[in-house]
ZADO-1210 file (C-alpha; in nm, 4 decimals, padded with zeros to 6 digits):
<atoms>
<atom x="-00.8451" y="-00.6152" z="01.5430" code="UNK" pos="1"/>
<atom x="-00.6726" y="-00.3192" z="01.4701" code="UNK" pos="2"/>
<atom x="-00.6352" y="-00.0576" z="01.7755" code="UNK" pos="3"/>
<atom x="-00.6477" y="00.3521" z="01.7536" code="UNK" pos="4"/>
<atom x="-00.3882" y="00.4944" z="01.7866" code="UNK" pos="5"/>
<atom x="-00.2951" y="00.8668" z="01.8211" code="UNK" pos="6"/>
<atom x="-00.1405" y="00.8333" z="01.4091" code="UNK" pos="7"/>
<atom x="-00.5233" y="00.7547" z="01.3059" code="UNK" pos="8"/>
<atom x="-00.6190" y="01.0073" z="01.4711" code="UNK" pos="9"/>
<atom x="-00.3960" y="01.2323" z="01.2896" code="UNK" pos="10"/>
<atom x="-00.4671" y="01.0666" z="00.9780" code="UNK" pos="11"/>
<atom x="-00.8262" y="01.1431" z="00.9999" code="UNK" pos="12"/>
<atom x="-00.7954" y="01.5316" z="01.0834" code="UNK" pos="13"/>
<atom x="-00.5396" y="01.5650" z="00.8046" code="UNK" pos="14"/>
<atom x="-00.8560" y="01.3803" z="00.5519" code="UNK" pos="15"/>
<atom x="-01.0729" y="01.5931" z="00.7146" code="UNK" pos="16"/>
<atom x="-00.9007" y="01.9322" z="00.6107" code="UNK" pos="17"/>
<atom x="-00.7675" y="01.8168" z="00.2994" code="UNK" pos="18"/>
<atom x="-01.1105" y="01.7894" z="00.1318" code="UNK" pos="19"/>
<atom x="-01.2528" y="02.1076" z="00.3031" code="UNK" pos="20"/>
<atom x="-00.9807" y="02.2941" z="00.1522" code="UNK" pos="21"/>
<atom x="-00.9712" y="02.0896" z="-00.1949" code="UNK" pos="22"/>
<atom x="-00.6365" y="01.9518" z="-00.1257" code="UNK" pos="23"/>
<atom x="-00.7395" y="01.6542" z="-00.2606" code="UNK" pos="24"/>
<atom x="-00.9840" y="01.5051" z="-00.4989" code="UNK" pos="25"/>
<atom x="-01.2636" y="01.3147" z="-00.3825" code="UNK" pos="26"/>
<atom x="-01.3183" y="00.9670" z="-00.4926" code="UNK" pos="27"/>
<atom x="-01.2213" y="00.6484" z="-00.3964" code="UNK" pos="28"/>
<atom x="-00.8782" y="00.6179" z="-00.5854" code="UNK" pos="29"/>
<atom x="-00.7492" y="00.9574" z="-00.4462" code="UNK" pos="30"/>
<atom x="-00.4865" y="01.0173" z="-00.1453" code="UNK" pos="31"/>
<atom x="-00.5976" y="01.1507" z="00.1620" code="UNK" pos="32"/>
<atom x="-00.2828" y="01.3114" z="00.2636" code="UNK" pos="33"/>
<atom x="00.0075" y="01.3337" z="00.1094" code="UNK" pos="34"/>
<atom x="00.3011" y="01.3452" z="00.3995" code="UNK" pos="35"/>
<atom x="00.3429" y="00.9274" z="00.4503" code="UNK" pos="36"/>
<atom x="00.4315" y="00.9983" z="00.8173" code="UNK" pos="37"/>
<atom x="00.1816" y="01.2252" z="00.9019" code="UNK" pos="38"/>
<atom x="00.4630" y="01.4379" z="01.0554" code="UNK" pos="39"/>
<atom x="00.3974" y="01.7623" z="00.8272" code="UNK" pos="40"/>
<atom x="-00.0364" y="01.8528" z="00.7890" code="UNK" pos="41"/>
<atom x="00.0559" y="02.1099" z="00.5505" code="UNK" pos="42"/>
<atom x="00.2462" y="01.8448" z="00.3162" code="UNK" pos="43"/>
<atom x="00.0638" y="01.7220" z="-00.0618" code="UNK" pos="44"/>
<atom x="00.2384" y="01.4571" z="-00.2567" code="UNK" pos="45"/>
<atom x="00.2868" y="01.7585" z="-00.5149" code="UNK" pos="46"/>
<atom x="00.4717" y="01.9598" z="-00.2544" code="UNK" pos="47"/>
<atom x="00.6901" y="01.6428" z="-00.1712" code="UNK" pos="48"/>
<atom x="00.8001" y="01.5320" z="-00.5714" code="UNK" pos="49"/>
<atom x="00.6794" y="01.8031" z="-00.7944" code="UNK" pos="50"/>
<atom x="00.3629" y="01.9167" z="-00.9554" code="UNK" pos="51"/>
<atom x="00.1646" y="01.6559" z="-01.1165" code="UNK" pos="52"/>
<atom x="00.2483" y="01.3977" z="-00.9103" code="UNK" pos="53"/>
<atom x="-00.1114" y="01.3585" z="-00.7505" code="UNK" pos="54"/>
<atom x="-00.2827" y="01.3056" z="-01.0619" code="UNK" pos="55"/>
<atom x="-00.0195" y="00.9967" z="-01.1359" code="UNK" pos="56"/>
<atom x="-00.0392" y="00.8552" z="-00.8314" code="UNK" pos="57"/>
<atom x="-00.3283" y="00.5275" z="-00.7577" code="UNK" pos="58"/>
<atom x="-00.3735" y="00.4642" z="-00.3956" code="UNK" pos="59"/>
<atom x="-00.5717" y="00.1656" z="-00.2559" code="UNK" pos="60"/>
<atom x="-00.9131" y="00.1321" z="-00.4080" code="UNK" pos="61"/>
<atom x="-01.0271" y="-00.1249" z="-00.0695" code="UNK" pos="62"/>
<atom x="-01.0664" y="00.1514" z="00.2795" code="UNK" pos="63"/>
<atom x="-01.3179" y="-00.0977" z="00.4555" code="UNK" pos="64"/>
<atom x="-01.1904" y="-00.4446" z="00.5263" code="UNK" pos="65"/>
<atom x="-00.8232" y="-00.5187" z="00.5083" code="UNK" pos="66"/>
<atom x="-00.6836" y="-00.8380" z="00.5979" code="UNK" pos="67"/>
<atom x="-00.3706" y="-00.9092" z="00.5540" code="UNK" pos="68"/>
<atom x="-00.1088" y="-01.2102" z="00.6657" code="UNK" pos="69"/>
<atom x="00.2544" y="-01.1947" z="00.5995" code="UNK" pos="70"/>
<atom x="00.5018" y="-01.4352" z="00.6012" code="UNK" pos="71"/>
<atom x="00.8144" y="-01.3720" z="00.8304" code="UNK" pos="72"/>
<atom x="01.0815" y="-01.7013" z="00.7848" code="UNK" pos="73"/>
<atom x="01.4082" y="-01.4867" z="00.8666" code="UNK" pos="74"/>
<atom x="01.5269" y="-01.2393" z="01.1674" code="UNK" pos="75"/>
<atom x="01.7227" y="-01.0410" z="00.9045" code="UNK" pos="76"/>
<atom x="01.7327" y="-00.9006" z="00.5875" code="UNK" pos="77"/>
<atom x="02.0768" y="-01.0548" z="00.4741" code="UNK" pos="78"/>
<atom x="02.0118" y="-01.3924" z="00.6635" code="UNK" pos="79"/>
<atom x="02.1049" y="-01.7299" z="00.4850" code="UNK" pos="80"/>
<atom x="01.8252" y="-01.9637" z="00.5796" code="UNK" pos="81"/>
<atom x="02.1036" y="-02.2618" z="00.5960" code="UNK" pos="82"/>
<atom x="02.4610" y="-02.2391" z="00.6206" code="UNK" pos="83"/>
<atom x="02.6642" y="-02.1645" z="00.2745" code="UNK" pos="84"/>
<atom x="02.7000" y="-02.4097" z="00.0565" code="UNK" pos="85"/>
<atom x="02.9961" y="-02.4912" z="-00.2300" code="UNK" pos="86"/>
<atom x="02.9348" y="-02.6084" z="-00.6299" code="UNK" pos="87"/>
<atom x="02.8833" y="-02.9827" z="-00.5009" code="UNK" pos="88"/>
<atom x="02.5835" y="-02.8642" z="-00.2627" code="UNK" pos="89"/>
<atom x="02.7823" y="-02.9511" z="00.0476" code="UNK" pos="90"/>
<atom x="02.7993" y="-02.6925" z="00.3791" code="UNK" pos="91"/>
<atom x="03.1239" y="-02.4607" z="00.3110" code="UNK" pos="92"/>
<atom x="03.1615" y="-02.4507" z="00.7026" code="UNK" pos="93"/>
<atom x="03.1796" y="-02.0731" z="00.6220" code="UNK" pos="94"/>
<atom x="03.0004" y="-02.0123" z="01.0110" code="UNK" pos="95"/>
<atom x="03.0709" y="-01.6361" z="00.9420" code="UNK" pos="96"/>
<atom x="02.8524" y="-01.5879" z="00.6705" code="UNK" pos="97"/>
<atom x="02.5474" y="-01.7866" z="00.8604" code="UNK" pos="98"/>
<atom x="02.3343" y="-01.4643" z="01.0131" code="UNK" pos="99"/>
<atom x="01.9637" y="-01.7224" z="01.0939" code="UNK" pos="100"/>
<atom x="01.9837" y="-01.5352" z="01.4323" code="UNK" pos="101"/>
<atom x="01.9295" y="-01.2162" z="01.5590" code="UNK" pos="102"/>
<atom x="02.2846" y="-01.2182" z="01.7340" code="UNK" pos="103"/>
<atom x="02.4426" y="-01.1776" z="01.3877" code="UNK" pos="104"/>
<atom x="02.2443" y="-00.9345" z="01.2605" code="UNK" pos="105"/>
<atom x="02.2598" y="-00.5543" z="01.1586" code="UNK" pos="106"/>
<atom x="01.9721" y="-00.4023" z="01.4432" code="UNK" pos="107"/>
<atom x="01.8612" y="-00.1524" z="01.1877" code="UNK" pos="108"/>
<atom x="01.8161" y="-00.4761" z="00.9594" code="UNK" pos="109"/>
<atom x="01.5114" y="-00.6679" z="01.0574" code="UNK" pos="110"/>
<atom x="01.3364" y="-00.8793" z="00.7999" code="UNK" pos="111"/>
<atom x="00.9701" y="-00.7680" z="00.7504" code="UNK" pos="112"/>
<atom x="00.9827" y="-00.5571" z="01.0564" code="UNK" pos="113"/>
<atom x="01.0053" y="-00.2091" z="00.8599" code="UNK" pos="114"/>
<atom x="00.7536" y="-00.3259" z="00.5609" code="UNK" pos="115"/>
<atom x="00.4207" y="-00.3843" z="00.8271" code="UNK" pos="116"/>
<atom x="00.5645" y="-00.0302" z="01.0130" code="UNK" pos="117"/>
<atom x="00.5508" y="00.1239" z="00.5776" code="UNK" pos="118"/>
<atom x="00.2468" y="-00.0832" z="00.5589" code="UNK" pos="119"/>
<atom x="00.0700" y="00.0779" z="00.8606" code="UNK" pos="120"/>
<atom x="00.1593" y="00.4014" z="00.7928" code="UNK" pos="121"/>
<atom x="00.0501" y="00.3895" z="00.4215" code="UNK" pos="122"/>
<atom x="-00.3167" y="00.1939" z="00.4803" code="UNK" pos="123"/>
<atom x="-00.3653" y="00.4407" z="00.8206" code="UNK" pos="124"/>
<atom x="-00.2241" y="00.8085" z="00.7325" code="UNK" pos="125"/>
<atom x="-00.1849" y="00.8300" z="00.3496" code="UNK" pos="126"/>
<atom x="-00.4751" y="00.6102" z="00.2600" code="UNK" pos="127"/>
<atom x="-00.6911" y="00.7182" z="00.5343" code="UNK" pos="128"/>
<atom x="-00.7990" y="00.3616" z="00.6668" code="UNK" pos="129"/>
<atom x="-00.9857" y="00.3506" z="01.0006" code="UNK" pos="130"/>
<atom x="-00.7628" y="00.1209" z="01.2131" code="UNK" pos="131"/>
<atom x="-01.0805" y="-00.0714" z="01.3217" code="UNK" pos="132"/>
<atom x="-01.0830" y="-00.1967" z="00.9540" code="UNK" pos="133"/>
<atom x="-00.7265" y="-00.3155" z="00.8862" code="UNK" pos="134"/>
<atom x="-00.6754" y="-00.6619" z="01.0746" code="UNK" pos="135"/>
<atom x="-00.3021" y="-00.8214" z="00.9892" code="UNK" pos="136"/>
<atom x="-00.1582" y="-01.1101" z="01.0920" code="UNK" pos="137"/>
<atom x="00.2288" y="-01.2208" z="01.0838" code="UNK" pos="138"/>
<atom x="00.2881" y="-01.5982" z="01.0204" code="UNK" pos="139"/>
<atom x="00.6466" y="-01.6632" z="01.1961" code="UNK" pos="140"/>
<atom x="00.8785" y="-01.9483" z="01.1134" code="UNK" pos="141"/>
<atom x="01.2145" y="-02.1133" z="01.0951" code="UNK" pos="142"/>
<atom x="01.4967" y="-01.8724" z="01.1440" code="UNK" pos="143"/>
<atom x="01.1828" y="-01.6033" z="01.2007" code="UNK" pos="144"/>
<atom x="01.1593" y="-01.7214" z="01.5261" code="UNK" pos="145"/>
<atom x="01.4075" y="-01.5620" z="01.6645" code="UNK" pos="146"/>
<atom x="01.2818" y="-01.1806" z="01.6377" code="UNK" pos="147"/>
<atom x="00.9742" y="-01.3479" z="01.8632" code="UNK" pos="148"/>
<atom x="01.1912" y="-01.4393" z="02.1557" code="UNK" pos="149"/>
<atom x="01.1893" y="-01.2521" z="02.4619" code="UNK" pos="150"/>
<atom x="01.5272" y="-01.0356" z="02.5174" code="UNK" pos="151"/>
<atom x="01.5974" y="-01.1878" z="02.8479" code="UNK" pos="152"/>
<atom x="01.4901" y="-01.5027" z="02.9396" code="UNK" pos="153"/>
<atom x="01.6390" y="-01.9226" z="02.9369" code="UNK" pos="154"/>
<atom x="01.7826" y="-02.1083" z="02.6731" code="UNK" pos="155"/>
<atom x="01.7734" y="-02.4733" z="02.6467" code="UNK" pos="156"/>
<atom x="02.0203" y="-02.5523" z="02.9480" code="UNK" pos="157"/>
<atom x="01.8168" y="-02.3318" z="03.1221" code="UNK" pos="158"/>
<atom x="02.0923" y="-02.0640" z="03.1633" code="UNK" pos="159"/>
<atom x="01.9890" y="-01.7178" z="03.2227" code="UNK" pos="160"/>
<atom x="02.0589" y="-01.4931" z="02.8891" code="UNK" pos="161"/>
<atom x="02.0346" y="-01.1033" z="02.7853" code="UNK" pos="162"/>
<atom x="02.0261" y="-00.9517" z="02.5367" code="UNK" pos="163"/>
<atom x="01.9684" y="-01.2107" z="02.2581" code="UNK" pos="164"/>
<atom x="01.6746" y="-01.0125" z="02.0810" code="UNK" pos="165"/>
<atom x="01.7513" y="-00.6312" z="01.9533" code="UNK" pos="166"/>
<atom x="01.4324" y="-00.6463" z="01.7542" code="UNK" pos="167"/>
<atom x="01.1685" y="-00.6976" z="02.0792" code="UNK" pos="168"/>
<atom x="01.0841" y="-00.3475" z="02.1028" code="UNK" pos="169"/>
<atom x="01.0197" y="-00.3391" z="01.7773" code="UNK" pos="170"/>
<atom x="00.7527" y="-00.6327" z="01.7728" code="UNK" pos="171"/>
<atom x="00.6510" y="-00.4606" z="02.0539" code="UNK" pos="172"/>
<atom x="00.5762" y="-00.1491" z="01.8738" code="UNK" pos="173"/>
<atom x="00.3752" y="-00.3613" z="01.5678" code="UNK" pos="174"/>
<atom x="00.1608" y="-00.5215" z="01.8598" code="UNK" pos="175"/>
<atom x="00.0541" y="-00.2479" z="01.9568" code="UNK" pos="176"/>
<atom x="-00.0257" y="-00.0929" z="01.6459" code="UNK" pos="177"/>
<atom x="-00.2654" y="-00.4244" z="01.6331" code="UNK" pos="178"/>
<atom x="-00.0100" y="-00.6759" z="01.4468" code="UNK" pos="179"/>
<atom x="-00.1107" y="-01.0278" z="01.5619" code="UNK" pos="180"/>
<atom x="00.2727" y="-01.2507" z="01.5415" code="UNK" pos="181"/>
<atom x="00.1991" y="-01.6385" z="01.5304" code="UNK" pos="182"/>
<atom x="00.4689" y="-01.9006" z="01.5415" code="UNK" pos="183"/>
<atom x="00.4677" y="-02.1803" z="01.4515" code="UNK" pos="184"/>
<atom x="00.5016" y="-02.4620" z="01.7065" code="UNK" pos="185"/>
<atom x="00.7200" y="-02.6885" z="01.4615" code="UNK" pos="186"/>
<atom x="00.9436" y="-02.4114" z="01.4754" code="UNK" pos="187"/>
<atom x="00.9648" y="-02.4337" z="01.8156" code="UNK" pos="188"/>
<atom x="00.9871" y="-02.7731" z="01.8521" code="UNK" pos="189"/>
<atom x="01.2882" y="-02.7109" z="01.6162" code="UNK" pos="190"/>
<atom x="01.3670" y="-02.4271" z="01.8892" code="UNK" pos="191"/>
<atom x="01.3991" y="-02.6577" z="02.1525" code="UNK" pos="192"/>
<atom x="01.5865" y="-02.9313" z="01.9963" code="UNK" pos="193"/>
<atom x="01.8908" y="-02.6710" z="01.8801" code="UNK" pos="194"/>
<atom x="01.8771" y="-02.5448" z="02.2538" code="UNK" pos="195"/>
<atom x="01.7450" y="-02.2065" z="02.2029" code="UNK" pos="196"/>
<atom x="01.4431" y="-02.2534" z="02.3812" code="UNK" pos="197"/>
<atom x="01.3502" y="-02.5151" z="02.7173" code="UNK" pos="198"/>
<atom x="01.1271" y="-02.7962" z="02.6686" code="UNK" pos="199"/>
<atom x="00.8434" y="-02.7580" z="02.8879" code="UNK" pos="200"/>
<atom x="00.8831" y="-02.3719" z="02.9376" code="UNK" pos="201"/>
<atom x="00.9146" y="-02.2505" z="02.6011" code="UNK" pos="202"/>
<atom x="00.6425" y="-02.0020" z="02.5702" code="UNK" pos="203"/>
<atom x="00.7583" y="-01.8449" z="02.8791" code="UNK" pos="204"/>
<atom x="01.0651" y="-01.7169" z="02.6726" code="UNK" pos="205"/>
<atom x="00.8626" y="-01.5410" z="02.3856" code="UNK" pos="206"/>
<atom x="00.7640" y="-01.1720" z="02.3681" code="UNK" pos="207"/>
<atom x="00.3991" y="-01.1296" z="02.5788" code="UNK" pos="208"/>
<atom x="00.1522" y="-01.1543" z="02.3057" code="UNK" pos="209"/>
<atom x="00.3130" y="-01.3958" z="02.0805" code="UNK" pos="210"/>
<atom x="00.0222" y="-01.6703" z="02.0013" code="UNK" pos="211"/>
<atom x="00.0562" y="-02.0044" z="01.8291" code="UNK" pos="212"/>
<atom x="-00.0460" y="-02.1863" z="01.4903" code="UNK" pos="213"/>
<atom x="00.0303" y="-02.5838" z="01.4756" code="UNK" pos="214"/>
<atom x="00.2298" y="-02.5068" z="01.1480" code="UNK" pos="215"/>
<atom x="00.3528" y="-02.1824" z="00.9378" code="UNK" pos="216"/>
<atom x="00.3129" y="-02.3185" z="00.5917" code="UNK" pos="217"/>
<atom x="-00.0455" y="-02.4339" z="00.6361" code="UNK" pos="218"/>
<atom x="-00.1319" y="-02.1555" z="00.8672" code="UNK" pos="219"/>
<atom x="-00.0675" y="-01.8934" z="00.5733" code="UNK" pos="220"/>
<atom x="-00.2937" y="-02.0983" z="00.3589" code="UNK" pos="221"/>
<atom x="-00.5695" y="-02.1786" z="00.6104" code="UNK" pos="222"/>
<atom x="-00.5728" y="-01.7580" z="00.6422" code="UNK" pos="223"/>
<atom x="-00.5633" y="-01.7136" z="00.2982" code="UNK" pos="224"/>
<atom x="-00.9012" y="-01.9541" z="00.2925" code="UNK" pos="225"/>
<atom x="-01.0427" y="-01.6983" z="00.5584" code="UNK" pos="226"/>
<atom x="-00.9876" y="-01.3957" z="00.2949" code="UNK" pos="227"/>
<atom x="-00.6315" y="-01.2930" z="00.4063" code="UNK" pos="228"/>
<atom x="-00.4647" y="-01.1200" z="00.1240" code="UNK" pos="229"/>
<atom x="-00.1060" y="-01.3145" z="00.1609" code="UNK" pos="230"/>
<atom x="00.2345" y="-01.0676" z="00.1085" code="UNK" pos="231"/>
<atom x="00.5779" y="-01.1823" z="00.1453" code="UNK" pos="232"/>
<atom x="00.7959" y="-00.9096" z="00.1964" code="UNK" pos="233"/>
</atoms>
C-alpha cells in the first residue's frame, strides 16, 4: 500500500485550512488545494489561472479506494518499440533511430515515469487522498524493462557495467512514494537471450524492489479482474 509521506502531510494541512477559511467549497467534487505541488499554501486554482476557474474545474469524485495499474512497455518517450521499417515492411537498418534502451534516450524523457509522479501529486495534494488509500501498480514489459535495471550491475557475458540506467533514481523515488514495478519474466527471458541480463542471476541486476508477474499482458488483465482501474500513459 501506499506510504506517508511528508507531501500528504502537507496535503492534509493545506485541506485542513482551506475549508476553515472557505477557500474551498465543500463537497465531494471540489479541490482541496489548489497549488498541484503543494509548494505555495497560500495558492487557489483562481489565483493560479484567473477568477472562475474553481467553479469550472471537476476533480476526482472517488477519495477512498484507488487502485490503479499502468502499463509501462517503453524506457522513453520517443522510443520505437522495433527498429524502423520501409514501405515493404522490411527493417530500414536505420540503428540510429532505434532508442528501446535507456542508453539512447533523452534522461529528462522517461516513458510513464513523470505521469505516476503528476498522478501522485494530483490524487495526494490537489485531491486530498490519504496515501493509505491509493494503491498503484506498474506492469513493466518489453523495451520497459530497461528503466527496471539496476545502474551498475552484469550483463549477459557477465561483464561489469555502469551507468546503463539514468532513470533508477527515479523508480526509486516512485517506490517510495508506494509504486509497486512488476516485470514481466517473459521479458526477461527475452532480457537474457539479447544479453542484457545473465541467466541464472538476473534478478540480481534489477533495482531492489522490483517484483515479478509470469506475463505483462495477462498480468494487466488479471489486475484489472481484482478492480484495478487500467491507464496507459
Amino acid at each position: 500500500m501506499h506510504k506517508i509521506t511528508s507531501r500528504s502531510l502537507l496535503g492534509s494541512i493545506l485541506l485542513f485550512g482551506l475549508l476553515v477559511s472557505g477557500g474551498a467549497q465543500a463537497g465531494d467534487d471540489a479541490c482541496p488545494v489548489g497549488a498541484l505541488d503543494g509548494s505555495d499554501p497560500t495558492t487557489t486554482l483562481d489565483l493560479e489561472f484567473g477568477p472562475g476557474t474553481s467553479d469550472l474545474t471537476t476533480c476526482l469524485s472517488n477519495r477512498e479506494d484507488i487502485k490503479i495499474v499502468m502499463q509501462l512497455n517503453k524506457p522513453c518517450r520517443d522510443s520505437y518499440a522495433t527498429h524502423p521499417t520501409g514501405v515493404n515492411g522490411k527493417p530500414t537498418g536505420d540503428v540510429s533511430r532505434v532508442v528501446n534502451s535507456v542508453g539512447n534516450c533523452s534522461g529528462s524523457r522517461a516513458y510513464a515515469l513523470g505521469n505516476l509522479r503528476n498522478m501522485i501529486k494530483d490524487l495526494e495534494i490537489t485531491n486530498g487522498i490519504d496515501p493509505q488509500n491509493i494503491d498503484i501498480r506498474v506492469v513493466v514489459h518489453s523495451g520497459g524493462g530497461y528503466v527496471l535495471l539496476a545502474d551498475k550491475g552484469l550483463d549477459g557475458n557477465g561483464n561489469y557495467l555502469e551507468g546503463r540506467n539514468q532513470f533508477e533514481q527515479q523508480v526509486k523515488d516512485l517506490m517510495g512514494m508506494g509504486v509497486r514495478f512488476f516485470f514481466c519474466q517473459n521479458t526477461t527471458r527475452g532480457f537474457i537471450r539479447n544479453g542484457t541480463l545473465p541467466a541464472g542471476n538476473a534478478t540480481a541486476q534489477l533495482i531492489p524492489g522490483v517484483e515479478y508477474v509470469t506475463a505483462g499482458v495477462t498480468a494487466i488483465s488479471d489486475l484489472q479482474e481484482q478492480g484495478y482501474k487500467y491507464v496507459q500513459p
